[in-house]
N, C-alpha and C positions, 0 to 999 in steps of 0.2 A: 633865602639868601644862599647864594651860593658859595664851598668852602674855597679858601683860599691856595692858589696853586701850591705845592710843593716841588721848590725845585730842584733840580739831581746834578750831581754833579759826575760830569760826562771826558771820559777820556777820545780823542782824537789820531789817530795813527793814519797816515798817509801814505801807501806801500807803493813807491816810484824808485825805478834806478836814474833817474833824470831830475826828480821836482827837488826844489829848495825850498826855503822858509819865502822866498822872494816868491816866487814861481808856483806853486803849491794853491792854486785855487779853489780845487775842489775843497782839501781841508779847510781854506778861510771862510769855504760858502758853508761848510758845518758849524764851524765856530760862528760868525756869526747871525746863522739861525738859533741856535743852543742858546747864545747870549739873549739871542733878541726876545724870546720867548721865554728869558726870565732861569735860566737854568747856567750852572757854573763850570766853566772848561776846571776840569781836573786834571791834564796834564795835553799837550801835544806834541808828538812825534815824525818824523819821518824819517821810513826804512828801506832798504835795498828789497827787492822782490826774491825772496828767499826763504824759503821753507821756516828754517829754523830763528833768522832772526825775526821773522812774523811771531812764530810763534811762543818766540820768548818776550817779547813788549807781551804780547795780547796777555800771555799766562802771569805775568811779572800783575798786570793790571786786575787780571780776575783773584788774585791773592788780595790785592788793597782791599782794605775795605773803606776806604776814601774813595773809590771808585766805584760807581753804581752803572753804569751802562759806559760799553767799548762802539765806537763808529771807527770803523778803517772804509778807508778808501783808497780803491786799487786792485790790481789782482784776480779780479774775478774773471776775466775773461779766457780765451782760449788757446794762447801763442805759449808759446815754452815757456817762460818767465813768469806767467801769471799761475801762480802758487796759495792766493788766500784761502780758498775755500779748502784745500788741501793740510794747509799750516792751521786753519781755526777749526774744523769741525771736532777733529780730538782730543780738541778741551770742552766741547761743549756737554754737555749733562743731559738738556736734552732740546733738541731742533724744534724751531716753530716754524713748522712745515707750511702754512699757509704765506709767510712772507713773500721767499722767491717770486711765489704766485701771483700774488696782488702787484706786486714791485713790473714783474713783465708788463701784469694788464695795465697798470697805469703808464708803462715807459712805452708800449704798443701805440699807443695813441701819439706820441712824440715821435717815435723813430721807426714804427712800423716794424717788419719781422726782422728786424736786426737785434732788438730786444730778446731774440730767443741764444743770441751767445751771452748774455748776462749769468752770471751763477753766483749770485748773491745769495747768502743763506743767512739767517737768524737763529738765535738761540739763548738756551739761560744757562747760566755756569756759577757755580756759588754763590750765589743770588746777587751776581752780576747780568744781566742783557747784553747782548753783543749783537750788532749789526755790518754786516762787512758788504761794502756798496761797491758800484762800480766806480772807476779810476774818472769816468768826464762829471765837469761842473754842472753839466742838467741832471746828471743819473743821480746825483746827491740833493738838487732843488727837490726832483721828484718825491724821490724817498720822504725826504725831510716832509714836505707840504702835504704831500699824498698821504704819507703812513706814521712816519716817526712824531711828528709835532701833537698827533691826538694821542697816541699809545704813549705818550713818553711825559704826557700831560694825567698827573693826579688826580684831576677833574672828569674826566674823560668815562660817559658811561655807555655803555652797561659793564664795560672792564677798560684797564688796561694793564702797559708794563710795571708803569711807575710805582702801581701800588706792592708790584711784587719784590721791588728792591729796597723799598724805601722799609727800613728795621722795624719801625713799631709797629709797621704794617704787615708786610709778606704776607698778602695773600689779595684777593681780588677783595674791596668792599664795594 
């Protein structure tokens, strides 16, 4: 018998100079995969594409310890405004360098070599996870279905995230 999921409860930040709570897709299509697979929005946000107030949600959020895993969406990209990976890497502890990776080859197959302006990165930060996606509503299905929904699932073998945030756990079992 298999154990019973554990579910985390997951902050939301949506880094737009434009999206609203109305307009804001990408974060509704996180929230509701998070919900639907049984896990608890911890807070959501949406913030101006900005170095510093990125990075004061994301750091405000890695302090909680109500918050176990950050998903922003937005910013990753390559125009002057897009600032995420710049505003989140300097909190992180330490980078899971395989994400970016996987995240291309899975959005490669969707949008082809457009996928190589992506610069989503991953990482752990006070035994918080943080995932920072791209700003469109597939680049977050992808993530989500492709990568996030097993690693973020306690069940999940031969490892995952979940078990690194979850307290009585930290650590892989």
């Amino acid at each position: 018998m298999s154990d019973p999921m554990i579910p985390l409860r997951i902050a939301v930040l949506t880094i737009s100079d434009t999206r609203t709570d109305e307009t804001d897709r990408s974060g509704q299509a996180l929230v509701e995969r998070l919900t639907g697979a049984g896990h608890r929005l911890a807070d959501k946000q949406i913030v101006i594409d900005d170095v510093y107030r990125i990075r004061a949600v994301v750091a405000g959020w890695i302090a909680d310890p109500e918050v176990q895993v950050i998903l922003t969406t937005g910013g990753t990209g390559f125009t002057g405004r897009d600032s995420t990976p710049e505003a989140v890497s300097v909190l992180l502890d330490k980078q899971i360098e395989g994400f970016g990776e996987l995240f291309r080859h899975l959005s490669w197959q969707e949008i082809g070599s457009s996928t190589i302006q992506s610069r989503c990165l991953g990482g752990l930060a006070n035994a918080t996870v943080v995932f920072c996606l791209p700003g469109s509503t597939g680049a977050c299905r992808t993530a989500w279905d492709g990568i996030l929904a097993e690693q973020l699932d306690s069940r999940h073998k031969p490892c995952n995230f979940a078990n690194l945030v979850i307290p009585e756990r930290g650590q892989h079992v």
